[in-house]
DSSP file (Angstrom, degrees, kcal/mol; ACC not computed):
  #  RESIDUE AA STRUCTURE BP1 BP2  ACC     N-H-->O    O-->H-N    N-H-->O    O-->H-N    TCO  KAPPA ALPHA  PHI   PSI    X-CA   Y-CA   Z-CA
    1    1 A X              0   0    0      0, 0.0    20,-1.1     0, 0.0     2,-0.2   0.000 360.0 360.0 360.0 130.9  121.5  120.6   94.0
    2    2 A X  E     -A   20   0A   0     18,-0.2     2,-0.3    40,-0.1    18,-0.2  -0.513 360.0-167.7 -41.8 108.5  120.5  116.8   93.9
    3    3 A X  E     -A   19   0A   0     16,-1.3    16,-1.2    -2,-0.2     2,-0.3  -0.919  10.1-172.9 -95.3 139.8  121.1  114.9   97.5
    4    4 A X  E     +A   18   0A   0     -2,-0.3     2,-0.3    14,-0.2    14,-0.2  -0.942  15.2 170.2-125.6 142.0  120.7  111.1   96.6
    5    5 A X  E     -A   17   0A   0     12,-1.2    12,-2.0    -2,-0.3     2,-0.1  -0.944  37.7 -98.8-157.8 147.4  120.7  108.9   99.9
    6    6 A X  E     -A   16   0A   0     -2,-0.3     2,-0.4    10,-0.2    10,-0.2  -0.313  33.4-167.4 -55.5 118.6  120.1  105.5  101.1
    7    7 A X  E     -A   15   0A   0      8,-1.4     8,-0.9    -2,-0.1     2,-0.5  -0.868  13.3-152.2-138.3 114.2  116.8  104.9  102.5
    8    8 A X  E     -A   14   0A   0     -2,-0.4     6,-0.1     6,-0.2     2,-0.1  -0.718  28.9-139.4 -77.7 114.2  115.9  101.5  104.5
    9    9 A X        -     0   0    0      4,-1.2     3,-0.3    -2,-0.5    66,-0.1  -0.279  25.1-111.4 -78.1 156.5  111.6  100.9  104.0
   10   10 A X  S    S+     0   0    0     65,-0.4    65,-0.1    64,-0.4    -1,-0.1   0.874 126.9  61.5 -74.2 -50.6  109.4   99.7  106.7
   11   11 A X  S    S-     0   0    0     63,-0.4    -1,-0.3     1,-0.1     3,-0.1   0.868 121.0-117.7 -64.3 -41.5  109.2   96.4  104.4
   12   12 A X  S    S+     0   0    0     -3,-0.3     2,-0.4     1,-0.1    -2,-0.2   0.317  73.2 129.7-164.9  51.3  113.3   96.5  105.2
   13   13 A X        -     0   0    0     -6,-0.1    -4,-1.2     0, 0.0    -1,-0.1  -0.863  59.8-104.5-109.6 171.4  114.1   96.8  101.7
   14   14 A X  E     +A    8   0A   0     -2,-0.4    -6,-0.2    -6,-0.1     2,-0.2  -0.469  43.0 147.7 -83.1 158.7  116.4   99.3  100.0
   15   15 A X  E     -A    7   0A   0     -8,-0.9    -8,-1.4   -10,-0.0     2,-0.4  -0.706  39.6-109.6-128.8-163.0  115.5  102.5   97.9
   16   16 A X  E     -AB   6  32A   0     16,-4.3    16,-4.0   -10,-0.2     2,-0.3  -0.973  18.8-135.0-154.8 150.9  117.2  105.8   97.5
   17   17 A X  E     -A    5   0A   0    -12,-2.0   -12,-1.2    -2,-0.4     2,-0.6  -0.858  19.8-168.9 -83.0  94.7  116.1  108.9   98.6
   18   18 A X  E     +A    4   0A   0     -2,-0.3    12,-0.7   -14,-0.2     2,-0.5  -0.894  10.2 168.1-134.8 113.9  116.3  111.6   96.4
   19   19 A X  E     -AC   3  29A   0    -16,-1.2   -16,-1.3    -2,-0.6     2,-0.5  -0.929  14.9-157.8-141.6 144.6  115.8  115.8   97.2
   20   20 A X  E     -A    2   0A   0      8,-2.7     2,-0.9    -2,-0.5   -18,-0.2  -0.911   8.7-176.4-136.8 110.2  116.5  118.7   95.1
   21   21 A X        +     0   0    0    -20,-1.1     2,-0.4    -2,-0.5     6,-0.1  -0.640  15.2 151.2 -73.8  49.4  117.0  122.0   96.4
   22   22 A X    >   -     0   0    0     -2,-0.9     3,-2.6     4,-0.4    -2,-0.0  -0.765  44.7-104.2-127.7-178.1  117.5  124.8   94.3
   23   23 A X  T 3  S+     0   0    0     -2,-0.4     3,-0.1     1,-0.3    -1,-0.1  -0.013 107.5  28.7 -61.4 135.7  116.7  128.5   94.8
   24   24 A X  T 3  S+     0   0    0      1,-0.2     2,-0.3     0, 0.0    -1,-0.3  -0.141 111.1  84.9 119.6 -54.3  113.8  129.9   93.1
   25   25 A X  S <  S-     0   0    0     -3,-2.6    -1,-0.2    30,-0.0     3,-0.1  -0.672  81.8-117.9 -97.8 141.0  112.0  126.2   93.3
   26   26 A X        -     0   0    0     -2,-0.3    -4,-0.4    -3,-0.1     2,-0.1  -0.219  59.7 -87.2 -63.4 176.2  109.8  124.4   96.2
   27   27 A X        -     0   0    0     -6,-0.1     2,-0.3    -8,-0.0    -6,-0.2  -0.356  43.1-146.8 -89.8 163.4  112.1  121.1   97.1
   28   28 A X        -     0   0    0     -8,-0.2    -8,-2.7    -2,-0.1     2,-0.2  -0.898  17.9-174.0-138.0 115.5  111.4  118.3   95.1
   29   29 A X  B     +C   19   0A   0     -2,-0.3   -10,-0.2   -10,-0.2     2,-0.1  -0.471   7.6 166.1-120.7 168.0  111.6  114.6   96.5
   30   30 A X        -     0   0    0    -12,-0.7    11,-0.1    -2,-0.2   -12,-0.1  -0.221  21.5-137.7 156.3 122.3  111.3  111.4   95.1
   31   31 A X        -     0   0    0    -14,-0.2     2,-0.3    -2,-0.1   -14,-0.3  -0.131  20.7-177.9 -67.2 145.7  112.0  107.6   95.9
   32   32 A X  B     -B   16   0A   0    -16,-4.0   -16,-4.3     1,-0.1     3,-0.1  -0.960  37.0-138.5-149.7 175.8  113.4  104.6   93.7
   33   33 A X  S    S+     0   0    0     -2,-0.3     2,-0.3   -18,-0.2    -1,-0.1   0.725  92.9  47.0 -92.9 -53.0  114.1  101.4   93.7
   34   34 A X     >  -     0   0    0      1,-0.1     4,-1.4   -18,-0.1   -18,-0.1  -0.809  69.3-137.0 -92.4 138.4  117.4  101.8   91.9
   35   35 A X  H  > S+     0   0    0     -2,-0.3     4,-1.1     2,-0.2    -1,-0.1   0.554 112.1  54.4 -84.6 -29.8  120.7  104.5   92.5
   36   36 A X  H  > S+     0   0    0      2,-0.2     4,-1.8     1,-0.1    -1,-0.2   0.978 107.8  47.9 -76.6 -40.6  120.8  104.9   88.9
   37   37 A X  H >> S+     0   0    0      1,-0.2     3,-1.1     2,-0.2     4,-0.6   0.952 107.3  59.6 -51.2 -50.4  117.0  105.8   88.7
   38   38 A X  H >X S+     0   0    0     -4,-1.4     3,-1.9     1,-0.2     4,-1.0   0.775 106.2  38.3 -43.2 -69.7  117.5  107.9   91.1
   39   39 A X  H 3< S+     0   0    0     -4,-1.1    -1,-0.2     1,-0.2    -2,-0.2   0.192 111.5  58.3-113.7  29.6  120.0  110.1   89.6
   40   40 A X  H <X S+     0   0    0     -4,-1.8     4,-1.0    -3,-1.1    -1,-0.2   0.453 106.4  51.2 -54.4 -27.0  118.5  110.1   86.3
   41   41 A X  H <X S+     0   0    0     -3,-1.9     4,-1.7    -4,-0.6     5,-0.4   0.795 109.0  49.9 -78.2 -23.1  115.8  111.3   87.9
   42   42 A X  H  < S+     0   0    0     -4,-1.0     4,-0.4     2,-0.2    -3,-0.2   0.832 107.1  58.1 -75.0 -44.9  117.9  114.0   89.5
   43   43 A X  H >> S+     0   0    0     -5,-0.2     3,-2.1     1,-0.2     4,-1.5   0.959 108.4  37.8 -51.1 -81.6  119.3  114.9   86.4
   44   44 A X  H 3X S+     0   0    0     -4,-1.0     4,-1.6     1,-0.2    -2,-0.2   0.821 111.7  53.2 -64.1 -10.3  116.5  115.8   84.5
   45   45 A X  H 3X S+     0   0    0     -4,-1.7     4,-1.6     2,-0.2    -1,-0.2   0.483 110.5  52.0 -87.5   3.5  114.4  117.4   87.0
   46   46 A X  H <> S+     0   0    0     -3,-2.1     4,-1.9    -4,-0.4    -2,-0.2   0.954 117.0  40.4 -88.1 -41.0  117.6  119.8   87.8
   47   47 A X  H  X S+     0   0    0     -4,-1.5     4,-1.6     2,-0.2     5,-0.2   0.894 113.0  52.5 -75.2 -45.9  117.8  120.6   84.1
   48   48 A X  H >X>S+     0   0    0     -4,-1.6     3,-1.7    -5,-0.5     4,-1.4   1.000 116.0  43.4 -60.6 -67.1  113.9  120.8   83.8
   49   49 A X  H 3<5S+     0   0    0     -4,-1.6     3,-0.3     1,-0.2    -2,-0.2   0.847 110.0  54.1 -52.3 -31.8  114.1  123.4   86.8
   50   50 A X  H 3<5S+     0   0    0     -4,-1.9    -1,-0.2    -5,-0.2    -2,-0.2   0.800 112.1  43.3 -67.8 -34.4  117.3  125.4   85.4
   51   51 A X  H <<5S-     0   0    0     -3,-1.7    -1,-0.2    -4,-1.6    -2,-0.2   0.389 120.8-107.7-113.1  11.6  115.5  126.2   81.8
   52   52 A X  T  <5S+     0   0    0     -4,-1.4    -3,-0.2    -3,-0.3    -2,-0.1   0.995  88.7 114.0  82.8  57.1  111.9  127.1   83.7
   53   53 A X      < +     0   0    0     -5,-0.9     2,-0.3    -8,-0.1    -4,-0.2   0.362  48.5  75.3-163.2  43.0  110.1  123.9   82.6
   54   54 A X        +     0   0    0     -6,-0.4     2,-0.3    -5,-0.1     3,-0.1  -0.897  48.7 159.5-108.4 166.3  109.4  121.8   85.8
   55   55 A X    >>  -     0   0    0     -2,-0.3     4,-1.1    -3,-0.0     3,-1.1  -0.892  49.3-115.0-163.9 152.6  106.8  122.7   87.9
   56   56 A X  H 3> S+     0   0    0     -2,-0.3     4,-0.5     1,-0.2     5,-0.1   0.818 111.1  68.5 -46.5 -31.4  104.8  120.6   90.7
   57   57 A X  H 3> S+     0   0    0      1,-0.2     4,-1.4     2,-0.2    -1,-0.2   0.867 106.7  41.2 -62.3 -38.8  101.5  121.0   88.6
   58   58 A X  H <4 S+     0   0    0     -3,-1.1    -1,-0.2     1,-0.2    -2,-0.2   0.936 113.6  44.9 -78.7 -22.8  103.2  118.8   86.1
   59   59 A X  H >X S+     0   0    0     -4,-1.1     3,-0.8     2,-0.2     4,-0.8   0.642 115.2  58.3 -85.8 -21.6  104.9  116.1   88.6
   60   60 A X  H 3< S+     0   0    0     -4,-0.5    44,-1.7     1,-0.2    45,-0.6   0.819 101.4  53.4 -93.9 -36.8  100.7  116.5   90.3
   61   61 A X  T 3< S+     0   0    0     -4,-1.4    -1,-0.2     1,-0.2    -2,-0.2   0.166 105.6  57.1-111.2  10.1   99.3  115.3   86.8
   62   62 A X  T <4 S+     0   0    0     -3,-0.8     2,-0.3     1,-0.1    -1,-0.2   0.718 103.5  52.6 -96.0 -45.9  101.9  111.8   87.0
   63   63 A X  S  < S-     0   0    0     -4,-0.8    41,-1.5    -3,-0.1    42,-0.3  -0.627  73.3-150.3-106.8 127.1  100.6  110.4   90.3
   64   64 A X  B >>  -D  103   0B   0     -2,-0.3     4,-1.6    39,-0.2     3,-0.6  -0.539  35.6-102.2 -97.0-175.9   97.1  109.6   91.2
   65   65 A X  H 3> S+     0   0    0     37,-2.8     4,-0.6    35,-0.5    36,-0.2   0.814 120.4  60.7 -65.8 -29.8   95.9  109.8   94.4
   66   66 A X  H 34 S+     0   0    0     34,-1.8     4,-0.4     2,-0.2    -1,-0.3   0.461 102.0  56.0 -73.5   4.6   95.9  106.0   94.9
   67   67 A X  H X> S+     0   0    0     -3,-0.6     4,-3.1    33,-0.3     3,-2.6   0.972 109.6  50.5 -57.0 -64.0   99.9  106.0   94.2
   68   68 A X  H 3X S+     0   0    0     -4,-1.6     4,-1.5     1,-0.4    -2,-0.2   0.530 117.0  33.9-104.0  -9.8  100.0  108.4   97.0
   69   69 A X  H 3X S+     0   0    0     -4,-0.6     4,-1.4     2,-0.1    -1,-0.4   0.540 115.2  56.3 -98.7   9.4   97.9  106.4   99.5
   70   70 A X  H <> S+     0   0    0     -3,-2.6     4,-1.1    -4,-0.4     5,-0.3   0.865 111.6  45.9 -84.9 -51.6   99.3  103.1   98.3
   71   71 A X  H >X S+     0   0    0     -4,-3.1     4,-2.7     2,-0.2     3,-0.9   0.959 108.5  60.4 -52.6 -53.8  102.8  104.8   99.1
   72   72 A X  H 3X>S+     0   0    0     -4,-1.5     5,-1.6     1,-0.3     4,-1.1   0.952 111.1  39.7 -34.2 -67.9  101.2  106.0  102.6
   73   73 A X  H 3<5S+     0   0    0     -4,-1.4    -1,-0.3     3,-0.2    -2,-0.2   0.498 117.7  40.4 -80.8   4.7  100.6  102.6  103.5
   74   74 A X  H <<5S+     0   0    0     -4,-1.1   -64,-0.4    -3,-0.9   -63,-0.4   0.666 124.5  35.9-106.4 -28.1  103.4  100.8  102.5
   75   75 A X  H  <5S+     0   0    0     -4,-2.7   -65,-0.4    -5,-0.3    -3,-0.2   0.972 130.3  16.1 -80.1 -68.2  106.1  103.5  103.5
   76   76 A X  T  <5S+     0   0    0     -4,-1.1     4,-0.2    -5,-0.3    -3,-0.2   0.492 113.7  55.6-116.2 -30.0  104.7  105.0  106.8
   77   77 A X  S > <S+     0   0    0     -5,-1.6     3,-0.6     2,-0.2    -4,-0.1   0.730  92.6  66.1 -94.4 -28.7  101.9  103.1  108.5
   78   78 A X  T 3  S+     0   0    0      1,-0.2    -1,-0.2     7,-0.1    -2,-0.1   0.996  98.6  61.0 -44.1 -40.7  103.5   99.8  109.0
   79   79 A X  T 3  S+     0   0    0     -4,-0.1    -1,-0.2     6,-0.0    -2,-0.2   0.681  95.5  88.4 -68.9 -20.8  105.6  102.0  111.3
   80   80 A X  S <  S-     0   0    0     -3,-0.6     2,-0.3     1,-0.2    -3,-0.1   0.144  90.8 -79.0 -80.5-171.2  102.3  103.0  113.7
   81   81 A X    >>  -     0   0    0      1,-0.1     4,-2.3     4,-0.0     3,-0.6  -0.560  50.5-110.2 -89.0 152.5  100.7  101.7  116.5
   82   82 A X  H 3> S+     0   0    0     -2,-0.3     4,-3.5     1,-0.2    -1,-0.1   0.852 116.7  39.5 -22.0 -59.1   98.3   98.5  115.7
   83   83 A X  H 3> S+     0   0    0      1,-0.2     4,-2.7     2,-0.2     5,-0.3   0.842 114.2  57.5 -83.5  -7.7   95.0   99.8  116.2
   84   84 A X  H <> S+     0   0    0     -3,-0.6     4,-2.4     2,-0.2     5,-0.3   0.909 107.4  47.1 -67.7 -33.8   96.3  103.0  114.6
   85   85 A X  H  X S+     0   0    0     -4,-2.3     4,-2.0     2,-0.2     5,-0.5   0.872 108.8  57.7 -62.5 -47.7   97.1  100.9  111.5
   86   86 A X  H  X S+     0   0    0     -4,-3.5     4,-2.2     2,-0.1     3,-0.4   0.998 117.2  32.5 -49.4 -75.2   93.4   99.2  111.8
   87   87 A X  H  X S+     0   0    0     -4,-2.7     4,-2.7     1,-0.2    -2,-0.2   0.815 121.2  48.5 -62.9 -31.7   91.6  102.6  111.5
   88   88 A X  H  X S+     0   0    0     -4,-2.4     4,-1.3    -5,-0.3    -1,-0.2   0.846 111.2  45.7 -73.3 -41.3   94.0  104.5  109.3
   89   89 A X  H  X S+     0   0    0     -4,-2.0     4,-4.9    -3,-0.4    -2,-0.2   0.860 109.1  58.5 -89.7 -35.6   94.5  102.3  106.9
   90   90 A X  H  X S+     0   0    0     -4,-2.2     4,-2.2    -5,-0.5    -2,-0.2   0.989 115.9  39.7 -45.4 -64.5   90.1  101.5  106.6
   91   91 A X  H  X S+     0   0    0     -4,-2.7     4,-0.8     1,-0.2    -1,-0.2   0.714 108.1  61.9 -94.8  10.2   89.5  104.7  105.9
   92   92 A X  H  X S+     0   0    0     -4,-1.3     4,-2.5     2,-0.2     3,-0.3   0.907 113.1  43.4 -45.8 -57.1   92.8  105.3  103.5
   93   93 A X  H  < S+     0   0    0     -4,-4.9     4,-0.4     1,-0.3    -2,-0.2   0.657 105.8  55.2-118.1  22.3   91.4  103.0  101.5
   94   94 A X  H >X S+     0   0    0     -4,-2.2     4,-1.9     2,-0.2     3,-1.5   0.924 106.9  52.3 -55.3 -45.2   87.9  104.1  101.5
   95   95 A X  H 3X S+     0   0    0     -4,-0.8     4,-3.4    -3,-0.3     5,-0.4   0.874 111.5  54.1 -92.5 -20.6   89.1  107.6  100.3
   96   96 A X  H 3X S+     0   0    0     -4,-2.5     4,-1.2     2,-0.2    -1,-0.3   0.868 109.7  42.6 -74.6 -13.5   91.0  105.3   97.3
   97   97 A X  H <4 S+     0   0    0     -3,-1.5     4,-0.3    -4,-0.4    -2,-0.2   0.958 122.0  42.6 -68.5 -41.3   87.7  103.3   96.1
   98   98 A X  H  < S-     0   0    0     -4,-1.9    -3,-0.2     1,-0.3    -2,-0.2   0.899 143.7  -8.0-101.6 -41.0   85.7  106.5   96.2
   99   99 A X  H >< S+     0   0    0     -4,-3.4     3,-0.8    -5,-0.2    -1,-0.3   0.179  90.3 116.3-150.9  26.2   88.4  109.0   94.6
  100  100 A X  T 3<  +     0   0    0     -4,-1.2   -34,-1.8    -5,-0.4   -35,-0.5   0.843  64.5  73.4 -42.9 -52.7   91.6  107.2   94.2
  101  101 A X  T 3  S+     0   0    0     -4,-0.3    -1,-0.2    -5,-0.2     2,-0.1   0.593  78.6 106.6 -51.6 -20.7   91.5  107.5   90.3
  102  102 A X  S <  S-     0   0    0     -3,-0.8   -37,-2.8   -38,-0.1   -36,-0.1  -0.322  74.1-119.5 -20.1 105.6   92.4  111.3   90.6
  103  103 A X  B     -D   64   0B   0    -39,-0.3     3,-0.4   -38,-0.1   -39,-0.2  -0.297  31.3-113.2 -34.3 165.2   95.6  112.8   89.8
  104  104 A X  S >  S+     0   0    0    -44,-1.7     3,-1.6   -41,-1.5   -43,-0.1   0.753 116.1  61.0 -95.3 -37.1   96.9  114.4   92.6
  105  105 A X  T 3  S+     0   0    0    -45,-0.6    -1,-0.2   -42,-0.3   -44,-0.1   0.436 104.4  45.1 -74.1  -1.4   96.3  117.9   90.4
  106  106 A X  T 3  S+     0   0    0     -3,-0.4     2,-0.6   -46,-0.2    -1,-0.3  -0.116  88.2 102.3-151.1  30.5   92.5  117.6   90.0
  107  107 A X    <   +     0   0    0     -3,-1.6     2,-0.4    -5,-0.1    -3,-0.1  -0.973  57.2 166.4-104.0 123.5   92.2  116.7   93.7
  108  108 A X    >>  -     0   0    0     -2,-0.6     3,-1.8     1,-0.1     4,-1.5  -0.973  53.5-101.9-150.2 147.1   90.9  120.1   95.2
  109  109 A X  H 3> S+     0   0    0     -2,-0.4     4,-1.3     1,-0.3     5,-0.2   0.693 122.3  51.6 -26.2 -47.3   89.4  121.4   98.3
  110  110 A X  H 3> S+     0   0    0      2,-0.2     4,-2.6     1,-0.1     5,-0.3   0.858 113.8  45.0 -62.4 -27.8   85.8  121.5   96.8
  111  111 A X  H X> S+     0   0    0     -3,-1.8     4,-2.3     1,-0.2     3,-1.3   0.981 112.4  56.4 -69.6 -59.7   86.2  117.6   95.5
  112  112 A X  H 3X S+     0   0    0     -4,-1.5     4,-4.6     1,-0.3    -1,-0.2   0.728 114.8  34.3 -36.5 -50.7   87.7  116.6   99.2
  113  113 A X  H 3X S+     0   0    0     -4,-1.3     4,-2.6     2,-0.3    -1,-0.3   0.587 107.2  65.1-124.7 -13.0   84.9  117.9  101.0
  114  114 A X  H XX S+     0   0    0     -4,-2.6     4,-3.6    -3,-1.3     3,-1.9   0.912 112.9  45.5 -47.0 -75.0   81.8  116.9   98.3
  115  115 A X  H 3X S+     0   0    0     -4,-2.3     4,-2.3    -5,-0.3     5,-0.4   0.891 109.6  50.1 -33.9 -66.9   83.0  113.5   99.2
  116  116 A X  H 3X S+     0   0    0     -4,-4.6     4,-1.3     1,-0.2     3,-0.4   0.850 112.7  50.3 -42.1 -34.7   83.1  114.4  102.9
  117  117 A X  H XX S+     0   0    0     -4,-2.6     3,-2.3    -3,-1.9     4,-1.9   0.998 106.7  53.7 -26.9 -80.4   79.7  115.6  102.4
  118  118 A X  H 3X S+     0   0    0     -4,-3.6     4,-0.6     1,-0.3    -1,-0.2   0.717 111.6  42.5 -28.7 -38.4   78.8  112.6  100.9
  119  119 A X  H 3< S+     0   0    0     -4,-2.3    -1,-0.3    -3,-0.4    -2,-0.2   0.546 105.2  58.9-101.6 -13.7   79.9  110.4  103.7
  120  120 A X  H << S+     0   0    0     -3,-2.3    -1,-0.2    -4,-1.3    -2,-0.2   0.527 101.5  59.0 -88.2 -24.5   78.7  112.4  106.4
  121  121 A X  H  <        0   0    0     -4,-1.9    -2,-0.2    -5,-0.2    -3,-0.1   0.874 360.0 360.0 -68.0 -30.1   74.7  111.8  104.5
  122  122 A X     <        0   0    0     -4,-0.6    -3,-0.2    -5,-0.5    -1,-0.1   0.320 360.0 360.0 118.5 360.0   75.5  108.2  105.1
């Protein structure tokens, strides 16, 4: 079942809130801008889950990895301490020049930790 809820952003504008819970499937979340998006979105992933044809791997293979640190820093780091914000957000958006373009799905342990390699040669 769909929960849609109101959700006030760090920039202090509105979104909605959207997670869907049902048995059988890991939770599934997602933000909008709009209450209508929102439970359009809720609609079709409830139907996708009900006839076996959502799954995370596909929702992995919409979003690259810079959506998901662009979201990080506009959602969640505003909210930290200053200098935390200075360091966190430098190397957030080293790991988006260097591997941002990724889908979330085709980011994997071995890729993660080449790079760390990499950065660790100098």
């Amino acid at each position: 079942m769909a929960h849609i809820r109101p959700k006030k952003r760090a920039d202090g504008t509105n979104g909605w809130h959207v997670q869907i819970r049902l048995t059988g499937h890991p939770p599934a979340t997602e933000t909008f801008d709009r209450k209508t998006d929102a439970k359009n979105w809720a609609q079709r992933v409830e139907a996708d889950m009900k006839a076996g044809r959502y799954s995370l791997t596909a929702e992995s293979k919409r979003h690259s990895l810079a959506d998901m640190i662009d979201r990080y820093l506009q959602d969640v780091l505003p909210q930290k301490k200053p200098s935390t914000r200075r360091s966190q957000g430098g190397i957030l958006r080293w790991w988006k020049r260097r591997i941002g373009h990724l889908v979330l799905a085709d980011v994997t342990p071995s890729v993660l930790s080449d790079v760390r390699d990499e950065l660790l040669r100098g």
